[in-house]
C-alpha positions in Angstrom: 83.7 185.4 88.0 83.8 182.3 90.2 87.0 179.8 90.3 86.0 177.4 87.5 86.5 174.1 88.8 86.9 170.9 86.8 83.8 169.1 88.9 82.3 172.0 91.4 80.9 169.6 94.1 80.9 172.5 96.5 78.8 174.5 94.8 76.5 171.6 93.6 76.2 171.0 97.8 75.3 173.7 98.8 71.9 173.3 96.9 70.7 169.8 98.7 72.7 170.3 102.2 69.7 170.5 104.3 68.4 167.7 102.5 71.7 165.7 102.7 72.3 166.4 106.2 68.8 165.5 107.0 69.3 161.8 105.5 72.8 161.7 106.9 71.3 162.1 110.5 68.5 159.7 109.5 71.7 157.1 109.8 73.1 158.1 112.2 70.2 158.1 114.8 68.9 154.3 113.2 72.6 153.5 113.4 71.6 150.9 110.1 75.0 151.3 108.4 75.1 148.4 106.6 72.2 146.7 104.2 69.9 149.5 105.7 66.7 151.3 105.0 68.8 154.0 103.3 70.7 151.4 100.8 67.0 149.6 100.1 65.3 152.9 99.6 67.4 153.9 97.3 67.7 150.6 95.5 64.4 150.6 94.7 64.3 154.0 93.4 66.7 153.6 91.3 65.1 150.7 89.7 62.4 152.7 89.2 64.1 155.6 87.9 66.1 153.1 85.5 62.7 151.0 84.9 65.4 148.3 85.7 64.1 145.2 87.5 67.5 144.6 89.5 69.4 147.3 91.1 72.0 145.4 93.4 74.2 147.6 95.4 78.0 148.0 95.9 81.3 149.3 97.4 82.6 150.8 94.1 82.4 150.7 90.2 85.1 148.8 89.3 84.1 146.0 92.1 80.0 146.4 89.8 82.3 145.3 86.6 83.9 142.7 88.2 81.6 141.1 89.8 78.9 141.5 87.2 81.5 139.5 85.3 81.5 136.8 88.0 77.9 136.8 87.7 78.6 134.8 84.4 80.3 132.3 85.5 83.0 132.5 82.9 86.1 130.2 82.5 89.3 131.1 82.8 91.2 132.1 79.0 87.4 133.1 78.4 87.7 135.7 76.1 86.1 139.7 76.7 86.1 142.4 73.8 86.3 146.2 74.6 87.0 149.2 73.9 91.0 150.0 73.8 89.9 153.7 74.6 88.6 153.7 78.0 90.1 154.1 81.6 91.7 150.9 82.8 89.0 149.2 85.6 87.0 148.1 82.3 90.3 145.8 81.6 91.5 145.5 84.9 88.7 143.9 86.2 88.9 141.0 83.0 92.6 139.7 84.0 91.9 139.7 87.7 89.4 136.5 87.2 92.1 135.5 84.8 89.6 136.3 81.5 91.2 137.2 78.6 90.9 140.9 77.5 90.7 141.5 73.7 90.9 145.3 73.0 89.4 146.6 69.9 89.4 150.1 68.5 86.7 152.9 68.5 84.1 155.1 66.7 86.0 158.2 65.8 82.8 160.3 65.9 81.3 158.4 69.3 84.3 157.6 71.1 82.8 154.4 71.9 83.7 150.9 71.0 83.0 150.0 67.0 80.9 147.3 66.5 82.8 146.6 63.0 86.3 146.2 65.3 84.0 143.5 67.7 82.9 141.3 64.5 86.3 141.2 63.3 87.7 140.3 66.9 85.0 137.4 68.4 86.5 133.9 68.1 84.8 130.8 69.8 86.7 131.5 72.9 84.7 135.0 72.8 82.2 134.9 75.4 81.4 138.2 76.6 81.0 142.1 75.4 82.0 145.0 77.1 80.8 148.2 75.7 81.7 151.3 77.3 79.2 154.4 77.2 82.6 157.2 77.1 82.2 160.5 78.4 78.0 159.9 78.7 77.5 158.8 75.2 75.7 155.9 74.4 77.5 153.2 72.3 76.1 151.6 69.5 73.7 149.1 71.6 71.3 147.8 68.7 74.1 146.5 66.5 76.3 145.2 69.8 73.4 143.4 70.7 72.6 141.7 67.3 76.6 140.7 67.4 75.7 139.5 70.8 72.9 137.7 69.8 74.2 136.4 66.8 77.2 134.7 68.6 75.7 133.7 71.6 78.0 136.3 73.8 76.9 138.1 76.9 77.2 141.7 76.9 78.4 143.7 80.0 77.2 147.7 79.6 80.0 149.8 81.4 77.2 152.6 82.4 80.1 154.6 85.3 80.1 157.5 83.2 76.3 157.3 81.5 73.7 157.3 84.0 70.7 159.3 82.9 71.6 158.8 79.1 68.7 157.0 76.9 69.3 154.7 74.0 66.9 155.1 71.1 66.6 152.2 69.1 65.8 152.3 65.2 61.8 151.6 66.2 61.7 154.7 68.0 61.6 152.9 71.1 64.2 154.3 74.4 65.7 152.4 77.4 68.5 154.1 79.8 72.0 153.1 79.3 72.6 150.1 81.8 69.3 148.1 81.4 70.3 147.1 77.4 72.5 144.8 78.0 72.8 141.1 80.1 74.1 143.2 82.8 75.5 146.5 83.6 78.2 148.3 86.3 78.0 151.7 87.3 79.9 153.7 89.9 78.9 156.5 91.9 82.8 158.2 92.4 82.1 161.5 93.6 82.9 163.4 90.2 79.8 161.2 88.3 77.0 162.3 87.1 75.3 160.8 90.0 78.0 161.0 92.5 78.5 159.3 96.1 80.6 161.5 99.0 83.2 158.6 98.8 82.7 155.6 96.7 80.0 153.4 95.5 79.0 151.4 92.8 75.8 148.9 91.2 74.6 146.7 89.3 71.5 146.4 87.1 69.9 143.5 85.3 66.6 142.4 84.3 67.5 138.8 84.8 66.3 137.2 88.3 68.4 134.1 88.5 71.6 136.3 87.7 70.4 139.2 90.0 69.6 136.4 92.8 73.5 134.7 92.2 75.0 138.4 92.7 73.3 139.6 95.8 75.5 136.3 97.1 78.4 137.2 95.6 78.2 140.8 97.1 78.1 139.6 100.6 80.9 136.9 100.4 78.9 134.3 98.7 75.8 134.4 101.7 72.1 133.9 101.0 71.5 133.2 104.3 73.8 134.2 107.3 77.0 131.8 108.3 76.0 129.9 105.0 78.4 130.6 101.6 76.9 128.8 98.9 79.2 130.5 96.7 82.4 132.4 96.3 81.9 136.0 97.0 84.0 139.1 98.1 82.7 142.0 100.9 81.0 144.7 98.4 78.5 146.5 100.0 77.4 150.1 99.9 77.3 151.9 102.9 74.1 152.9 104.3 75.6 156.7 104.6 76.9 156.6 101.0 73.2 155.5 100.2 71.2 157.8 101.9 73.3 161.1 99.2 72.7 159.1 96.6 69.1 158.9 97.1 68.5 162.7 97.8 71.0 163.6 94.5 68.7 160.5 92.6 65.9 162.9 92.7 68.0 166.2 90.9 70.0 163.6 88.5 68.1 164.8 85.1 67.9 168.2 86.4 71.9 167.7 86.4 72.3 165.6 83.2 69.8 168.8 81.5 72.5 171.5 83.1 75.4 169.4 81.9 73.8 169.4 78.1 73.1 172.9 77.9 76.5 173.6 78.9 77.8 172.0 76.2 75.8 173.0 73.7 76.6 176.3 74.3 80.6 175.3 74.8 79.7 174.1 71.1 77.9 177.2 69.7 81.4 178.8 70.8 83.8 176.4 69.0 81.9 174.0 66.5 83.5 176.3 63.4 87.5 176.5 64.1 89.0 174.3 61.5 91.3 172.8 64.4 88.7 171.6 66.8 85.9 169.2 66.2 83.3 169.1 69.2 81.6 166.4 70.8 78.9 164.4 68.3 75.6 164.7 70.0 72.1 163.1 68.4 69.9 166.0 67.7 67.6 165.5 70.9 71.3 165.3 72.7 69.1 162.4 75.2 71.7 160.1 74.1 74.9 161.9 76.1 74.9 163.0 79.2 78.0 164.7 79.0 80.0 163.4 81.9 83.3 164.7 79.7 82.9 167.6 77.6 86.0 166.1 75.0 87.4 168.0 72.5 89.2 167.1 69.3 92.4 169.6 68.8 93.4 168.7 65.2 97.0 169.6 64.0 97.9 171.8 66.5 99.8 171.3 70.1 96.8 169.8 72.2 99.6 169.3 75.4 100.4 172.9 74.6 96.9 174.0 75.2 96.5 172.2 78.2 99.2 173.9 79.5 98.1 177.3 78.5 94.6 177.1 79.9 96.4 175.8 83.5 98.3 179.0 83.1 94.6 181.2 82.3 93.9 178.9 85.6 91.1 176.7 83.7 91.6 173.0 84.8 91.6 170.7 81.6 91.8 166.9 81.4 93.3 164.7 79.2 91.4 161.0 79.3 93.2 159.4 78.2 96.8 159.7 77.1 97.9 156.0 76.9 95.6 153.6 75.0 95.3 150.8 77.1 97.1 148.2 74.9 100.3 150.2 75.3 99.5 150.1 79.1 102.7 148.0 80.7 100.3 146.1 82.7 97.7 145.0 79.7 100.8 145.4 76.4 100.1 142.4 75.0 103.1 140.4 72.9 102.5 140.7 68.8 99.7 143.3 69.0 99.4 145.1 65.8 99.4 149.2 65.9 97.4 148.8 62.6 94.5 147.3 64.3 94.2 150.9 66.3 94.5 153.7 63.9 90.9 155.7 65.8 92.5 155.3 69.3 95.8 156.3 68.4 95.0 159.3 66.8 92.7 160.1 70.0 95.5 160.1 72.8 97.0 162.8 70.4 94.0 165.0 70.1 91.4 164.9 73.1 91.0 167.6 75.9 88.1 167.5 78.3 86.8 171.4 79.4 85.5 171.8 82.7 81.8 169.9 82.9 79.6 169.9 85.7 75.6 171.1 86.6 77.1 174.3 88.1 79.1 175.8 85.3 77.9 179.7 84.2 77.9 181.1 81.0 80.3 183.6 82.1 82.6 181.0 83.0 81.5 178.8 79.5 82.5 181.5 77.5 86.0 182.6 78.9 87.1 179.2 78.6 85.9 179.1 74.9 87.6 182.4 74.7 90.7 180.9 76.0 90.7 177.8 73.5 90.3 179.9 70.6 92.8 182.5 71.7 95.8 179.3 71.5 94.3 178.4 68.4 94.2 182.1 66.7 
């Protein structure tokens, strides 16, 4: 059996080199780094891909958050509602322009943010809405949006770990995650579904005059060169980054299809021990992409199984073990445990298996094995 590997890039490479290396001399030889053919190609393909009408662009995923968030024009004190289980560039990116983050807790079966916690958090300082789409799964768009709507708020999709994932709407209707919002970020860290070979990032939106006021921001505020009509920061994806991005582009479902019948298979395996619960998945499984393969290990020593797979040399994850309102950087003075008791329970019980497009059955069902031999 082959290593098992957390994210097998290596593996997933040696499928496209000839391709990649072909677009990476394509650069090399224009010498069009930056703002080239490569980044416009794939721009436009992923618009089309996304049936998004803006695609802009950038150096990484947390820069597509916060500047989709500058895109907004929002005032300081401003307040944001998300998701208290998530990594921390969701937050981050809300004090840095001095907005004021207002955590809320989760879905227990989703992960995702619960649009119950939002209406019981939005205030008239509430201006904006940042759901998150955790581990692939799309959140709860249709009721988010009618909050949105209702209230007048913006809402920011965090789509870094959801590309590829469709929404389906009570009509029957779909859109991809990223193009249900105002706006969306996404990142294209190596490990994503769609993953650079070093960093990158987007935005999408439907909306001209906020897609016009961001292609400014990216390149410090310029519409035309030597002229800042606005305050922007240096965000730009490189051509080279571009030109992977837009060979993987074309293999993305095929990976996001790979990644969902490996876990309904990791399912088949574990779905009836009384101490596990498995990922909630819609019966068509389009709505999760499965960027995380989490786990629920219910009264029994979830750190102690992490460290028993390391042992049977099967990498684990635990995303995430701090929510982020106990963070020291985000602990906020008076919060009230009580208003957390989903995300709490969470940091206790999650475990993400290995995930990726290149995992084998063989390799599926040791590490299922492996799980249910700690829990025996």
């Amino acid at each position: 059996m082959e290593t098992i590997r957390m994210v097998d890039l290596k593996s997933q490479y040696s499928l496209i080199a000839e391709e990649v290396q072909s677009a990476l001399s394509e650069v090399i030889e224009s010498t069009a780094f930056i703002n080239g053919p490569a980044v416009q190609e794939f721009q436009a393909n992923l618009e089309q891909y996304l049936d998004v009408k803006h695609v802009i662009p950038c150096a990484n995923g947390t820069d597509a958050l916060q500047i989709a968030l500058m895109g907004l024009k929002l005032a300081p004190g401003d307040e944001v509602i998300t998701a208290d289980f998530t990594f921390a560039a969701t937050v981050e990116v809300i004090s840095l322009l001095q907005l004021t983050p207002v955590l809320v807790d989760v879905d227990p079966q989703t992960f995702n943010i619960d649009p119950k916690a939002i209406e019981a958090a939005i205030t008239p300082k509430t201006k904006a809405i940042i759901p998150v789409h955790l581990f692939g799964q799309a959140a709860n768009m249709e009721a988010i949006n009618a909050l949105a709507e209702k209230h007048q708020l913006y809402v920011v999709e965090d789509n870094a770990q959801g590309i590829g994932a469709s929404y389906t709407y009570a009509n029957g209707t779909k859109a991809k995650t990223g193009t249900l919002g105002h706006i969306a970020a996404t990142s294209f860290f190596p490990s994503k579904n769609l993953g650079a070979y070093g960093d990158g990032g987007a935005i999408f939106t439907n909306d001209d005059e906020l897609a016009h006021f961001i292609r400014g921001i990216v390149n410090h505020g310029m519409y035309k060169r030597y002229y800042h009509d606005v305050v922007g920061v240096n965000s730009r994806l490189d051509a080279m980054q571009a030109a992977v991005l837009n060979v993987k582009l074309k293999y993305l479902d095929y990976y996001n299809e790979r990644r969902k019948e490996a876990a309904i298979r990791y399912t088949q395996l574990l779905e009836n021990h009384p101490n596990i619960v498995t990922p909630y998945r819609a019966a068509d499984c389009s709505s999760h992409v499965f960027h995380q393969y989490t786990l629920r290990i219910i009264d029994r020593d979830r750190d102690a199984l992490v460290r028993y797979l390391n042992d049977n040399d099967i990498p684990c994850g635990v995303y995430y073990p701090v929510p982020l309102h106990r963070q020291k950087a985000y602990a906020q003075p008076g919060t009230n445990e009580a208003q957390f008791p989903v995300t709490n329970q969470l940091v206790k019980e999650v475990i993400s298996l290995p995930m990726h497009s290149e995992l084998s059955v063989e390799q599926i069902e040791y590490i299922a094995e492996k799980v249910l031999d700690f829990l025996a």
